[in-house]
C-alpha positions, -999 to +999 in steps of 0.1 A: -251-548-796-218-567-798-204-551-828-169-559-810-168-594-820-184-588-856-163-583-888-179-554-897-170-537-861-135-515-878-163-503-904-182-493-878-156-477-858-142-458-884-176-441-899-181-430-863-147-417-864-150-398-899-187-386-883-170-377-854-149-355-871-175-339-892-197-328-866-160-314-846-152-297-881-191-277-880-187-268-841-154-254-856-171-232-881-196-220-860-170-213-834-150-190-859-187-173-871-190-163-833-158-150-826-160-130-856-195-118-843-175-110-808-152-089-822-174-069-837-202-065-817-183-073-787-210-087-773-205-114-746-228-136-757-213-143-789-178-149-772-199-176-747-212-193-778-180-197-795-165-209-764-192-232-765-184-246-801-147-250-796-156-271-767-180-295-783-148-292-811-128-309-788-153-337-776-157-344-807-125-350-823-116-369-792-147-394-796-130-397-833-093-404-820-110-430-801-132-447-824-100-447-850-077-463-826-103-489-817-106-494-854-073-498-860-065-527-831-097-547-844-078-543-879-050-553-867-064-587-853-048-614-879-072-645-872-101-659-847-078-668-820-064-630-813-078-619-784-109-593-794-098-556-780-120-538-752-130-503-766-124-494-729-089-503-735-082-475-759-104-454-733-074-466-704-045-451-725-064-419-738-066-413-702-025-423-699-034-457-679-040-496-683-067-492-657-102-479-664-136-485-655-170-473-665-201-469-642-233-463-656-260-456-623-296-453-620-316-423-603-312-438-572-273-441-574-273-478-577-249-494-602-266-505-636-237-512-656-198-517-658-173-515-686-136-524-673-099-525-695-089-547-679-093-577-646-077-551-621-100-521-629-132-548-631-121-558-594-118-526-585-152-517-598-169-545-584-151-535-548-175-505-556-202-524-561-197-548-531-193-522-504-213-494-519-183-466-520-156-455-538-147-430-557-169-439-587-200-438-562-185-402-550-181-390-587-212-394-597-230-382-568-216-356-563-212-347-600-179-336-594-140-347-598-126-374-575-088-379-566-070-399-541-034-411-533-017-435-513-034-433-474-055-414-484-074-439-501-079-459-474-087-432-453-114-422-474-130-449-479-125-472-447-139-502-468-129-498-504-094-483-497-076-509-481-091-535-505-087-513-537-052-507-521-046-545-520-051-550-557-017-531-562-034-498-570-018-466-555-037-437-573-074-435-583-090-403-600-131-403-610-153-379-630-187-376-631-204-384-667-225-351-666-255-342-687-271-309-689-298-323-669-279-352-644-252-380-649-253-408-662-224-424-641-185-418-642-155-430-651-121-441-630-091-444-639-063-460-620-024-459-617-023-429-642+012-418-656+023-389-646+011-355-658-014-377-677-049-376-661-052-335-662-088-320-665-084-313-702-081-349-708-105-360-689-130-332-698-120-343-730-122-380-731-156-381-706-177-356-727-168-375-760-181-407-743-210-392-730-219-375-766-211-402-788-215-437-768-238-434-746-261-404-761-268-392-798-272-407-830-239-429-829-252-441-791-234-475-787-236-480-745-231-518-751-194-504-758-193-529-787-202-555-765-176-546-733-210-535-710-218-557-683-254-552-669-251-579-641-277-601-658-262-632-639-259-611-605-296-603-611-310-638-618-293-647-584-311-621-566-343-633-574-334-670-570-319-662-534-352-640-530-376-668-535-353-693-513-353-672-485-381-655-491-373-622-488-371-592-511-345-587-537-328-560-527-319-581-495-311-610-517-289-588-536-271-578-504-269-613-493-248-623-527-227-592-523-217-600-483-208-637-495-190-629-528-169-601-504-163-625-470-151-657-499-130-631-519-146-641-547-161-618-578-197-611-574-206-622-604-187-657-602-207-660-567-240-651-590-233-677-618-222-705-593-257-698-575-278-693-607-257-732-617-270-745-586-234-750-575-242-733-546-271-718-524-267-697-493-281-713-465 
């Protein structure tokens, strides 16, 4: 759905913000109820309930703060040749960077989808993707919190690092997108300011995205059109699969080793391939 590009996307953005914030304003009031019902019971069940409703509160409102600031840059757009803003881009500075990325993965761990802010978290993402680690990949896997500094990032990861490092980025921290029954993905943030990227935020920011983009009623994964599924990078694969005849997944890997030894982005190696431009040989 590329609502991003449409003239009714600030509509859309702000009735998901004002539904946002109804549904924070109900978990509030239930919250309240079950405190009140803790106090006088004291039983501990009603005090993990309320803790419960505060928290989806605060997922909530922060889904709104983001669908209202997204709202307002697509308002703020004066005439066809401004350049249309990335929801991911509001997504960045909520989290106190330029630099964010969004991995959706499949059961098997292997990368569905990307969202980027901006050309230095894309490259970073598809470093991921290349080389098959990072802290994205960890994130989600491990369904926990990710964080990595200077050497350490290249110590980490032996492959990603030094190239992630290369792009100018010094910092990288990843959270899983959890559900109560796996993840979908995660998202990475890079170069944060400092004191920015704390778990609140994150918590914050990551649960909101999770409850209102990419699950519920308001479920927009496209990201108003800022979700790259690799449609060209798939194409490729089976084109390369039937010229070599081999399976896919090795035609995949094929595209990836080239696109990473040319130092070119995968999917510009895909489309040059799918063009006939080029064919590996």
């Amino acid at each position: 759905m590329d609502t991003g590009s449409s003239p009714g996307a600030p509509g859309v953005a702000w009735q998901r913000a004002v539904r946002a914030l109804e549904r924070a304003a109900r978990a509030e009031a239930l919250a309240e109820r079950y405190e009140r019902l803790a106090l006088e019971s004291g039983n501990t069940r009603h005090a993990e309930l309320a803790a419960n409703h505060r928290r989806s509160a605060a997922c909530h409102r922060s889904s709104a703060r983001l669908q209202k600031t997204f709202a307002q840059q697509l308002m703020s757009l004066t005439g066809p040749q401004d350049a249309q803003p990335l929801f991911m881009s509001v997504v960045a500075e909520a989290c106190g960077t330029d630099s964010a990325a969004l991995t959706l993965v499949g059961s098997d761990q292997s990368q569905l989808a990307v969202a980027a802010s901006d050309k230095g978290s894309r490259a970073a993402q598809d470093l991921e993707y290349v080389l098959g680690e990072g802290p994205g990949t960890d994130a989600a896997a491990g369904r926990h919190r990710v964080s990595a500094t200077g050497l350490d990032i290249e110590q980490r990861w032996p492959a990603y690092g030094p190239a992630v490092t290369a792009l100018g980025f010094d910092e990288v921290i990843a959270v899983p997108l959890k559900t109560p029954d796996g993840c979908l993905g995660s998202l990475a943030v890079f170069d944060p300011r400092p004191g920015a990227a704390t778990n609140t935020v994150f918590a914050d920011v990551t649960e909101g995205l999770v409850q209102t983009m990419l699950l519920g009623p308001d479920a927009d994964p496209e990201l108003y059109g800022g979700t790259d599924h690799r449609d060209a990078v798939h194409q490729a694969a089976g084109m390369v699969s039937v010229q070599e005849r081999c399976p896919v997944g090795d035609a995949l890997a094929l595209i990836k080793a080239r696109a990473y030894a040319d130092g070119v982005p995968v999917n510009e190696m895909a489309e040059r391939i799918v063009s006939g431009e080029f064919r590996l040989a």
